[in-house]
BALOBA-1460 file (C-alpha; in Angstrom, 3 decimals):
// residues 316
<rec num="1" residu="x" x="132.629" y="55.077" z="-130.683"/>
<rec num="2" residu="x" x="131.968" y="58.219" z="-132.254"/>
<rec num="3" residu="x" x="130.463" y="59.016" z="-135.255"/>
<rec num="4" residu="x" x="132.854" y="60.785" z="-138.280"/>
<rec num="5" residu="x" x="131.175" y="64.066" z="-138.100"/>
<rec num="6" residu="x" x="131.439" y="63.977" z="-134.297"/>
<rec num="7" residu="x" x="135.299" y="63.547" z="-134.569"/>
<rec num="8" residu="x" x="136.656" y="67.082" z="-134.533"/>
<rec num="9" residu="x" x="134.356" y="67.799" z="-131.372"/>
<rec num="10" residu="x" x="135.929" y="65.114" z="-129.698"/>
<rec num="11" residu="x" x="139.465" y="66.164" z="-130.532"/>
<rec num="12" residu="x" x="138.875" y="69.402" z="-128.603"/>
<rec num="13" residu="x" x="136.377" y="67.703" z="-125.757"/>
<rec num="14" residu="x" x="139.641" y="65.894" z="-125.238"/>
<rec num="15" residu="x" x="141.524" y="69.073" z="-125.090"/>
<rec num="16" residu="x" x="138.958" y="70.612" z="-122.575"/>
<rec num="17" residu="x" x="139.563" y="67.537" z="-120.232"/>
<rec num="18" residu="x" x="143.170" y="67.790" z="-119.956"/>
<rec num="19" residu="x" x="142.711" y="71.808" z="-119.366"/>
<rec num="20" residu="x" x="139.561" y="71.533" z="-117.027"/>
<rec num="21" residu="x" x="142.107" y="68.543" z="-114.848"/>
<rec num="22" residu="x" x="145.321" y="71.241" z="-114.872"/>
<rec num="23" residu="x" x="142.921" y="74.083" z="-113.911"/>
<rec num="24" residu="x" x="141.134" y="71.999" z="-110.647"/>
<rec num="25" residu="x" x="144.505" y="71.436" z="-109.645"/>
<rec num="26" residu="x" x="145.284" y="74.850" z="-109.556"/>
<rec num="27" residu="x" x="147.075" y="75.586" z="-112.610"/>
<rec num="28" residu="x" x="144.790" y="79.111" z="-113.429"/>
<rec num="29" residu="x" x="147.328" y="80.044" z="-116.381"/>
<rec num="30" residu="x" x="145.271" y="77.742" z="-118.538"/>
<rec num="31" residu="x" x="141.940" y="79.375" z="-117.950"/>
<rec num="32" residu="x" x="141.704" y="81.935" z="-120.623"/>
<rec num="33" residu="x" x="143.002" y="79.032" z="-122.918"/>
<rec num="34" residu="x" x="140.284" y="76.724" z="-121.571"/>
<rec num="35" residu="x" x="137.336" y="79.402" z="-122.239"/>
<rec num="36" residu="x" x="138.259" y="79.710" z="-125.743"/>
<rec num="37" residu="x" x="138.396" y="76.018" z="-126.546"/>
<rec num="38" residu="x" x="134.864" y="75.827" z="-124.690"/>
<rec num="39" residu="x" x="133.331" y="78.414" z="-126.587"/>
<rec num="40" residu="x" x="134.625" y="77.202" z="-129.814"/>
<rec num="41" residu="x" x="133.439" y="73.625" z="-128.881"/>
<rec num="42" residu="x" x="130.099" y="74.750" z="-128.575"/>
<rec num="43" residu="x" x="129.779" y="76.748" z="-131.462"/>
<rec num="44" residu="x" x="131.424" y="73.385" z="-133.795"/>
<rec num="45" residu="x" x="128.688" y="71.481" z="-131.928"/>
<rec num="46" residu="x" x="125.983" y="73.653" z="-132.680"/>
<rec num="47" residu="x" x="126.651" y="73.843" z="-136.351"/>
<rec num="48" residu="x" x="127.488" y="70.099" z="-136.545"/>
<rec num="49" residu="x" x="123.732" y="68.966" z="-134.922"/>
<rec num="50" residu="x" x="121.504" y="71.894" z="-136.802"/>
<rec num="51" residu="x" x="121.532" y="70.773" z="-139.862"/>
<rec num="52" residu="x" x="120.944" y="66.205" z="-139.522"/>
<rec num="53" residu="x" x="119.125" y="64.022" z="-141.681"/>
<rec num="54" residu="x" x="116.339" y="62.164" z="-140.191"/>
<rec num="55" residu="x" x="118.623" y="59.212" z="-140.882"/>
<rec num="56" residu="x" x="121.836" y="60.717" z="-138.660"/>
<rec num="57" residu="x" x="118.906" y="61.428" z="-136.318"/>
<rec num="58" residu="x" x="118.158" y="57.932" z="-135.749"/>
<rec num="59" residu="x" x="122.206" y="57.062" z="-135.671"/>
<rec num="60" residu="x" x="122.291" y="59.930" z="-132.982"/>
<rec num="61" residu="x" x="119.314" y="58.601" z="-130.884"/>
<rec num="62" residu="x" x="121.314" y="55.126" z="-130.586"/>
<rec num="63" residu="x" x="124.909" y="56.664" z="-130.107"/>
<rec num="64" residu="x" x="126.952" y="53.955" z="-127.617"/>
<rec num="65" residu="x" x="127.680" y="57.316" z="-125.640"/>
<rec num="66" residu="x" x="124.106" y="58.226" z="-125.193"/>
<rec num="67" residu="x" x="122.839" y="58.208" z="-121.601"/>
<rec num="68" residu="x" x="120.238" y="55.727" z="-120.603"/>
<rec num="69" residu="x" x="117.493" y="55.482" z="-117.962"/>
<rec num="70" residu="x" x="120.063" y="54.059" z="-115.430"/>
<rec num="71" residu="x" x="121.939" y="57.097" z="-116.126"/>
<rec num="72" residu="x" x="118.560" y="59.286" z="-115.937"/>
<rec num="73" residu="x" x="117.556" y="57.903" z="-111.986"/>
<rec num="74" residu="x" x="121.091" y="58.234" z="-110.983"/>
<rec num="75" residu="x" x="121.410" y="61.905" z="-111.428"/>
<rec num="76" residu="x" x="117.616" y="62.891" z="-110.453"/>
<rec num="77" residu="x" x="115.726" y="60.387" z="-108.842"/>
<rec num="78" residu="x" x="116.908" y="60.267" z="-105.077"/>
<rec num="79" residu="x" x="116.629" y="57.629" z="-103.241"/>
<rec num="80" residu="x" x="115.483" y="55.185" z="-105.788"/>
<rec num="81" residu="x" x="114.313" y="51.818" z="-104.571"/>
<rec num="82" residu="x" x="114.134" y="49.555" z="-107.982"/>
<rec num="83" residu="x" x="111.483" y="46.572" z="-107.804"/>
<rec num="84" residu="x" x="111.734" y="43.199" z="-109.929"/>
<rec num="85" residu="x" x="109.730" y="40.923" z="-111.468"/>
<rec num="86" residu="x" x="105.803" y="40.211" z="-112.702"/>
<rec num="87" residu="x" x="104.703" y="37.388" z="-109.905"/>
<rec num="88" residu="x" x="103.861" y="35.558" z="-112.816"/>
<rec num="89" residu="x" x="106.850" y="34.582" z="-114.765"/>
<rec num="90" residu="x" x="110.155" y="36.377" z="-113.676"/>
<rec num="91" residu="x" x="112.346" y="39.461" z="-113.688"/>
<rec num="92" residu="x" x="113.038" y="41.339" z="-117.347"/>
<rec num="93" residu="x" x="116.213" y="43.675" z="-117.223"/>
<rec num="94" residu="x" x="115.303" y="45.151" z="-119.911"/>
<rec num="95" residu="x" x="113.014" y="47.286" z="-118.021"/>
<rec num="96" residu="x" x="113.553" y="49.347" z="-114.882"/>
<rec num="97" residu="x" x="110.840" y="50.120" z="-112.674"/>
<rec num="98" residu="x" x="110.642" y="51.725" z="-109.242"/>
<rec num="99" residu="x" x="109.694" y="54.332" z="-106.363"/>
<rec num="100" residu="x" x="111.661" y="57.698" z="-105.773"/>
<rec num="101" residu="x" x="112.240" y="61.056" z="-105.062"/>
<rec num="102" residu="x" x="112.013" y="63.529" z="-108.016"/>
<rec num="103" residu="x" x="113.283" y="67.099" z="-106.426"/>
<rec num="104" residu="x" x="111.740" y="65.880" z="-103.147"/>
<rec num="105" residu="x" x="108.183" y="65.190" z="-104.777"/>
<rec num="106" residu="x" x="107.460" y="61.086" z="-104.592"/>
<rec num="107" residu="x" x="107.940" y="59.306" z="-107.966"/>
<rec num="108" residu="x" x="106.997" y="56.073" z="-110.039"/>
<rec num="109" residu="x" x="109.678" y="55.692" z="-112.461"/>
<rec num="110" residu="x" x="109.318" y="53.249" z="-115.490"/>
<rec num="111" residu="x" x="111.776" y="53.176" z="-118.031"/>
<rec num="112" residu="x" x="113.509" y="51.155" z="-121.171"/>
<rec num="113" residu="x" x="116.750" y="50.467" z="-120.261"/>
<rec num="114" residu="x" x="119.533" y="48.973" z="-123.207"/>
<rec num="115" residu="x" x="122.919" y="48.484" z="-120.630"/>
<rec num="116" residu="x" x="126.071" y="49.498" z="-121.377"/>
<rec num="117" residu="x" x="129.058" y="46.804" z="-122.424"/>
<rec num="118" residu="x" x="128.722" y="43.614" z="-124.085"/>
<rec num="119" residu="x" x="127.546" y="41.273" z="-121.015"/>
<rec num="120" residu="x" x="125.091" y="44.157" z="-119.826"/>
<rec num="121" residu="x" x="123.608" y="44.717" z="-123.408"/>
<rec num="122" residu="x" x="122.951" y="41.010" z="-123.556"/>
<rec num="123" residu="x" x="121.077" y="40.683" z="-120.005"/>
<rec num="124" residu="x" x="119.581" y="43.936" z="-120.566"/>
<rec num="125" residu="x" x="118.151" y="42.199" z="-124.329"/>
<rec num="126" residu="x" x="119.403" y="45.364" z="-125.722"/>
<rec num="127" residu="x" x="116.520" y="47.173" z="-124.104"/>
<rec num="128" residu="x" x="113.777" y="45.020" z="-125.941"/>
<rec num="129" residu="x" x="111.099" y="43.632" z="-123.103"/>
<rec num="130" residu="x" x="109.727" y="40.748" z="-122.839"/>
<rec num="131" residu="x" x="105.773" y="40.455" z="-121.604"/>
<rec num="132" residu="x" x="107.071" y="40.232" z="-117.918"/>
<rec num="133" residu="x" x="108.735" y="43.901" z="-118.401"/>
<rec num="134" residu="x" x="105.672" y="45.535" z="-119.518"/>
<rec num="135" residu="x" x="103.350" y="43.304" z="-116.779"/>
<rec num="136" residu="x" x="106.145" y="44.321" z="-114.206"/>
<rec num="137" residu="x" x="105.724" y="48.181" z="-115.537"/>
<rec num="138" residu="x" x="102.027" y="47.672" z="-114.755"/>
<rec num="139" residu="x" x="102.274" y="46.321" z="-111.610"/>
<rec num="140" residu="x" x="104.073" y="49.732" z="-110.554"/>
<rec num="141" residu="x" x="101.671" y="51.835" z="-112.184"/>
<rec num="142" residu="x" x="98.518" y="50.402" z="-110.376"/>
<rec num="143" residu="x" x="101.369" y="50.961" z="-106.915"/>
<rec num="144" residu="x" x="101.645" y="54.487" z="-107.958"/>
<rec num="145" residu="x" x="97.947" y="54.250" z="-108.598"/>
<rec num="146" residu="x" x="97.384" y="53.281" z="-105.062"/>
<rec num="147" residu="x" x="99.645" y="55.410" z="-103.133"/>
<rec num="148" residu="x" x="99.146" y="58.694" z="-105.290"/>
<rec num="149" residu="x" x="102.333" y="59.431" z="-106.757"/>
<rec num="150" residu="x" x="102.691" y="60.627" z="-110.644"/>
<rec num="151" residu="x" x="104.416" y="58.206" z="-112.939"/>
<rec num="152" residu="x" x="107.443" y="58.887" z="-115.356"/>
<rec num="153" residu="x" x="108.449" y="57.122" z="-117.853"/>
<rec num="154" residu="x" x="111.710" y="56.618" z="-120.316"/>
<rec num="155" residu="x" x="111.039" y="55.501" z="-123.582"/>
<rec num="156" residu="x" x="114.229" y="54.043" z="-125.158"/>
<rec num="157" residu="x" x="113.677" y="50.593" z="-127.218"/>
<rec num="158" residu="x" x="113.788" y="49.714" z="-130.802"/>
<rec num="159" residu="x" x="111.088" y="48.030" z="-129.871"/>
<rec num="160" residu="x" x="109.834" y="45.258" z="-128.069"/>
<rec num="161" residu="x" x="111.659" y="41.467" z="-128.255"/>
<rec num="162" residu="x" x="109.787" y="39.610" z="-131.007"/>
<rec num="163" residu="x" x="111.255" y="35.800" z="-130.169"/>
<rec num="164" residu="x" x="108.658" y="33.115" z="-129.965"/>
<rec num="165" residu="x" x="109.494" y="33.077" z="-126.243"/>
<rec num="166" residu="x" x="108.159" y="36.288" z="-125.975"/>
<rec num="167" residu="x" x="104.992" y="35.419" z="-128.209"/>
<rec num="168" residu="x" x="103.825" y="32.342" z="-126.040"/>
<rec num="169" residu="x" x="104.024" y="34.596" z="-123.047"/>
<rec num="170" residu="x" x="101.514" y="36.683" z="-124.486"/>
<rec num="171" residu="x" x="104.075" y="39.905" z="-125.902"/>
<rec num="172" residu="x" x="101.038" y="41.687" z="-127.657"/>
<rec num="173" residu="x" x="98.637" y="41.162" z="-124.706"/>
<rec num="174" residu="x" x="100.683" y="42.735" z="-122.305"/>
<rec num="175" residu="x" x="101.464" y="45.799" z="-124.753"/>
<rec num="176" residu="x" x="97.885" y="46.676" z="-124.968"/>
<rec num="177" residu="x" x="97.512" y="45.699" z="-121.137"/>
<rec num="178" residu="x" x="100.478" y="48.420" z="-120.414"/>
<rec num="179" residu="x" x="98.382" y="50.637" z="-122.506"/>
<rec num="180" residu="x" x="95.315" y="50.440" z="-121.443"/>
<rec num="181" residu="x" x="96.380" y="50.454" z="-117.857"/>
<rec num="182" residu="x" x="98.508" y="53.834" z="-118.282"/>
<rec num="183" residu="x" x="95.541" y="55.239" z="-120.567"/>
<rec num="184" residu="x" x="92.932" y="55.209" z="-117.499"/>
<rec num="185" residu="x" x="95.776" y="55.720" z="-114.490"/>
<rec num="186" residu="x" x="94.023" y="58.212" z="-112.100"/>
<rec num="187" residu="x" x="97.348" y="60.084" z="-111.509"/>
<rec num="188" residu="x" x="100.027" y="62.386" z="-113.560"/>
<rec num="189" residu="x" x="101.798" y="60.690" z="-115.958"/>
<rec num="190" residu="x" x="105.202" y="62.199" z="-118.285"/>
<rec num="191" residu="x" x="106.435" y="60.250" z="-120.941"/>
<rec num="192" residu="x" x="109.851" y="61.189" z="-122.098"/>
<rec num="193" residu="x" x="111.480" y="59.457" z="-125.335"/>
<rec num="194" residu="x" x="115.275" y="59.557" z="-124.411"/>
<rec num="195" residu="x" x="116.223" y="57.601" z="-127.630"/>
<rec num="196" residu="x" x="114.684" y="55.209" z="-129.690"/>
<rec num="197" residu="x" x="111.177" y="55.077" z="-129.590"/>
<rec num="198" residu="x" x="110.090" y="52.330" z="-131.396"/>
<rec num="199" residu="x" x="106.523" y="50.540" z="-132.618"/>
<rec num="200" residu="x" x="104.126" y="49.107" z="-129.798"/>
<rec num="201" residu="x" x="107.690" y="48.437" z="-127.545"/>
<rec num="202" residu="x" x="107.327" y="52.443" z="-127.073"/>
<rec num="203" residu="x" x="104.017" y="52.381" z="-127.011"/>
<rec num="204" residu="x" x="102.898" y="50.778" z="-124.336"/>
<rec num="205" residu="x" x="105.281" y="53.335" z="-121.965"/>
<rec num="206" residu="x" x="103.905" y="56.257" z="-123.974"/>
<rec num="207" residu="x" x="100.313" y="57.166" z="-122.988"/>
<rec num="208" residu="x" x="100.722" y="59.543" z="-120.824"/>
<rec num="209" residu="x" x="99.218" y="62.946" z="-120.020"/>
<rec num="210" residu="x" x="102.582" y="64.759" z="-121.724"/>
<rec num="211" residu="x" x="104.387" y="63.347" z="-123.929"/>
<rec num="212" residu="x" x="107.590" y="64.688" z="-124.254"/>
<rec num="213" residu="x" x="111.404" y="63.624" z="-126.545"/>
<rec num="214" residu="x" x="114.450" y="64.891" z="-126.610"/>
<rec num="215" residu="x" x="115.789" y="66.557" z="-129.261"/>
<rec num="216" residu="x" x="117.711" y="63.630" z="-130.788"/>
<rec num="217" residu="x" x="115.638" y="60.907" z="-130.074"/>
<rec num="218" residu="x" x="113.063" y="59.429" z="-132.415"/>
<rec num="219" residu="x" x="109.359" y="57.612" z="-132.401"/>
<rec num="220" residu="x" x="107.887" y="55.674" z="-135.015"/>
<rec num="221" residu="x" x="105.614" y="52.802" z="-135.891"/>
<rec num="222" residu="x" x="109.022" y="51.122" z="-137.035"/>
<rec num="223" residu="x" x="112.450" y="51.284" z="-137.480"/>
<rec num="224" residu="x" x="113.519" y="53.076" z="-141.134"/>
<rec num="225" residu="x" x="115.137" y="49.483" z="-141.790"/>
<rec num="226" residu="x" x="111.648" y="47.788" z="-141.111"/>
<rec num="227" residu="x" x="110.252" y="49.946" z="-143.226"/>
<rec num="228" residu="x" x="112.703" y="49.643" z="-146.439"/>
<rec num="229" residu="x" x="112.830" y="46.092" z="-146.342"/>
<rec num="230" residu="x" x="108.701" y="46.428" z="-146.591"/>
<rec num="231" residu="x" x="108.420" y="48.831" z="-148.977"/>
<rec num="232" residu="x" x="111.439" y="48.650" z="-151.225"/>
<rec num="233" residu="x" x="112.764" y="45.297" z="-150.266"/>
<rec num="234" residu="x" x="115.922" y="47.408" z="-149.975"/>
<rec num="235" residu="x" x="118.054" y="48.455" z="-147.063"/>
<rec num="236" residu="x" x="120.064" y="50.904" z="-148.655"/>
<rec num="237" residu="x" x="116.615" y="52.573" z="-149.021"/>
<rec num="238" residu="x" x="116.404" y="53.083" z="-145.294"/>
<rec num="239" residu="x" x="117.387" y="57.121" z="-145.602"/>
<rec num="240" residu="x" x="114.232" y="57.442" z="-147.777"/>
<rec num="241" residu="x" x="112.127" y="55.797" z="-145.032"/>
<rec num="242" residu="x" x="113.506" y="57.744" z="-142.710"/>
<rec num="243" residu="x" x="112.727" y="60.936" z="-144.380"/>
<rec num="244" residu="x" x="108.890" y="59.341" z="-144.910"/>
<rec num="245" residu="x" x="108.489" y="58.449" z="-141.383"/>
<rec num="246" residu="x" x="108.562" y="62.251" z="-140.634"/>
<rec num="247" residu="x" x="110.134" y="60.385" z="-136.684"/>
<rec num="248" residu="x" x="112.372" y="63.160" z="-135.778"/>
<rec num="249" residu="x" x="111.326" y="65.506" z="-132.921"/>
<rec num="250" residu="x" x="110.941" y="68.537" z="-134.934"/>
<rec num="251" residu="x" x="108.620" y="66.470" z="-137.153"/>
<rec num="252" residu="x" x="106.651" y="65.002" z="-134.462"/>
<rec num="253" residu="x" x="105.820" y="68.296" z="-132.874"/>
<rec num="254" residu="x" x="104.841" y="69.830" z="-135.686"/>
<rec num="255" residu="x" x="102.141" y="66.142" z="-135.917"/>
<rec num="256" residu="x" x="100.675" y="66.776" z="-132.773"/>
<rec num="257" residu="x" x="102.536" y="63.514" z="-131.460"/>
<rec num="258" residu="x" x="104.759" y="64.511" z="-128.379"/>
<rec num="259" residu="x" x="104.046" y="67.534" z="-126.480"/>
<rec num="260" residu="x" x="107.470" y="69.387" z="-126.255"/>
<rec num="261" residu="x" x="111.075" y="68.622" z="-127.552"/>
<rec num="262" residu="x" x="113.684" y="69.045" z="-125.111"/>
<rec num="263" residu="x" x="116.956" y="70.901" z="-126.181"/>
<rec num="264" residu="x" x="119.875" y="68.754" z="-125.564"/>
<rec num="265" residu="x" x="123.325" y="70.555" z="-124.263"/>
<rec num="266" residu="x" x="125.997" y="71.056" z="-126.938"/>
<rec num="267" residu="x" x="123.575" y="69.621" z="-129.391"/>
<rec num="268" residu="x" x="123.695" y="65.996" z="-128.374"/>
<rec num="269" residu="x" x="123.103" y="64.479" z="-124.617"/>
<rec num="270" residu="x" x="126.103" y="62.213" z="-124.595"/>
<rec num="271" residu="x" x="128.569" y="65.206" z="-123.832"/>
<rec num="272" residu="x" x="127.260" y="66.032" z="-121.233"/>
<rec num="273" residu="x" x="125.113" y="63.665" z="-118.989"/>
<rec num="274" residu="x" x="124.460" y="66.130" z="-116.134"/>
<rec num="275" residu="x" x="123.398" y="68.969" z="-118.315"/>
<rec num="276" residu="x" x="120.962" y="66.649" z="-119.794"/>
<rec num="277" residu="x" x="119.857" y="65.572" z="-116.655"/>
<rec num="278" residu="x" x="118.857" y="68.964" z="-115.444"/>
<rec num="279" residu="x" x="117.543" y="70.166" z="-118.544"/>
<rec num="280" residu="x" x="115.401" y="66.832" z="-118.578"/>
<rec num="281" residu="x" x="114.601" y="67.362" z="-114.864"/>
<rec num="282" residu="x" x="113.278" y="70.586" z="-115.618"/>
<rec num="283" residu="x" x="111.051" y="69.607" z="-117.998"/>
<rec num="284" residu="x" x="109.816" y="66.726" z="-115.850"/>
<rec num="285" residu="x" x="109.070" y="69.101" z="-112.643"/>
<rec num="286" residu="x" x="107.351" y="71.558" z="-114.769"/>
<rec num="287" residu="x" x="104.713" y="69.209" z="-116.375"/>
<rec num="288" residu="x" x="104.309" y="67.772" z="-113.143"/>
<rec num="289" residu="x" x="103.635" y="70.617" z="-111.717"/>
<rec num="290" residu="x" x="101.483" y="71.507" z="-114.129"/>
<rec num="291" residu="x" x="99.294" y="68.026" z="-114.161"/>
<rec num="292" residu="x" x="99.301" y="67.723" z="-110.458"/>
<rec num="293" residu="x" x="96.891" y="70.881" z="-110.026"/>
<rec num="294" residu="x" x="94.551" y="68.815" z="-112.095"/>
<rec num="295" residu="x" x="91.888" y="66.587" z="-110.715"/>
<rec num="296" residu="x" x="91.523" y="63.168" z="-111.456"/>
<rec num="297" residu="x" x="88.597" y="63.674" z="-113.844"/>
<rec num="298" residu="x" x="90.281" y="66.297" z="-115.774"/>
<rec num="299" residu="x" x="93.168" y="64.305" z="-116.357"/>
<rec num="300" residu="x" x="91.892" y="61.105" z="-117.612"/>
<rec num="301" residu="x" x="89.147" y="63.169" z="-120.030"/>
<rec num="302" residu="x" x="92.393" y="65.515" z="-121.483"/>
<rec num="303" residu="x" x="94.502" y="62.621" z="-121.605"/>
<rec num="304" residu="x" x="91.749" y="59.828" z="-123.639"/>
<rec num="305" residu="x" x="90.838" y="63.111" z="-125.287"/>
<rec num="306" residu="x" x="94.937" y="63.665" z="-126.667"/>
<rec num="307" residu="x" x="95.478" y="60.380" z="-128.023"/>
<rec num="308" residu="x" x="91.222" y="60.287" z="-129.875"/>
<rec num="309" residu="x" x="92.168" y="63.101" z="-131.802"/>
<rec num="310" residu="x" x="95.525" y="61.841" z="-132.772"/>
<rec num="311" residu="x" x="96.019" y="61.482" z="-136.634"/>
<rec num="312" residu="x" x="93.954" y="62.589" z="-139.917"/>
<rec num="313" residu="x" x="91.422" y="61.153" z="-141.233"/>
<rec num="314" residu="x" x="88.597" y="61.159" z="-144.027"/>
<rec num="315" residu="x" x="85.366" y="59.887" z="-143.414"/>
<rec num="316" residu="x" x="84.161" y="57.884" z="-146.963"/>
């Protein structure tokens, strides 16, 4: 699925494909052909993204063709070893959590994760955790805790699963325990919104010492059709709340709220997942690097000091 603006970019991605396959198997007539269509792709896709709503924003950020966390560890986390479950109640898909290698440096890596296809969407909960996925995300934070290794996490979650299930299982407890617990970690910590970043179901994977989102992806208190319904009792008002949510990355910069926005190739990340990667892993190494000079008491007082002065205020 691809989105009506997207559709004349896909025409000639389609064109590139069959070119790029002739040209690997050693037809070089096509080359000259095949760095025209390239060039023209990317200037189409740079004028098509540069100019979004907030509202095509959030449609963007929850493409089909987006890549995911899965996708994320495959292409830069070596050697990834995932680990399941709370030991208190069970194993929540919707969350992946785990121990790799990140450019040869030793990672925790903690992430949303929605699935891709029908059957995986609906074991994965459509990326919405229950309280074992943010109790399972703690108990690798207090690992990484213990064995010294920085933490990353992907943020990518309308939010978190709101069923009664969820709710007798103690959903908001172990939102504020995730928080809490990543607020006082004494190691690095990278928070990366990949996609939908959504109310306390981001949260709780978002206090971290740099908060970072890609250029597509959004963060807010709630979704712009939580919000209509709420305010205007209308959904064909959710463009307005959008807008009023000031979520996009470009907004949220300018807040304070996220550190750095991450340029996406071509505009948007699903055309190319291993450009993303790198640009993504780039950002990751470098605010790694940056953090891991830091002592422990440096980097707890900058990071409780980040999210205190978060927000405006007026004292009465």
């Amino acid at each position: 699925m691809y989105y009506e603006y997207e559709k004349k970019l896909l025409e000639l991605k389609e064109k590139i494909d069959n070119l790029r396959a002739l040209y690997r198997a050693g037809n070089r007539e096509v080359e000259r052909e095949l760095r025209e269509l390239q060039r023209e792709f990317r200037e189409k896709a740079k004028k098509t993204y540069a100019n979004l709503s907030p509202w095509e924003r959030v449609q963007l950020a929850r493409h089909p063709k987006r890549p995911h966390t899965s996708d994320y560890i495959k292409l830069l986390i070596k050697d990834f070893v995932e680990l399941h479950g709370d030991r208190r109640f069970g194993d929540d898909k919707a969350v992946i959590a785990g121990m790799g290698y990140l450019k040869g440096q030793p990672v925790c890596v903690i992430g949303h994760e929605k699935g891709k296809g029908t059957q995986e969407k609906i074991e994965r909960n459509f990326g919405m955790p229950h309280p074992e996925g943010y109790r399972k995300a703690i108990r690798v934070m207090k690992l990484a805790e213990r064995f010294r290794m920085p933490v990353v996490t992907f943020i990518d979650t309308p939010g978190a699963f709101p069923g009664i299930g969820a709710e007798e299982r103690g959903q908001s407890e172990a939102i504020a325990e995730s928080m809490l617990t990543m607020g006082y970690l004494k190691v690095p910590t990278v928070a990366v919104v990949i996609g939908e970043g959504g109310s306390g179901g981001a949260l709780a994977l978002g206090v971290a010492d740099r908060v970072c989102i890609m250029e597509n992806a959004y963060y807010s208190v709630i979704s712009p059709e939580g919000c209509a319904a709420i305010l205007w009792k209308e959904q064909d008002r959710v463009k307005d709340a959008a807008r009023a949510l000031r979520l996009t990355a470009a907004d949220l910069k300018e807040l304070g709220v996220v550190d750095c926005v991450i340029r996406e190739p071509f505009g948007a990340a699903h055309w190319d997942y291993r450009r993303s990667a790198y640009v993504l892993g780039y950002h990751l190494r470098k605010c790694l690097g940056e953090l891991c000079s830091k002592d422990v008491e440096t980097l707890l007082s900058e990071r409780l000091g980040k999210f205190k002065n978060l927000g405006a205020y007026v004292e009465g």
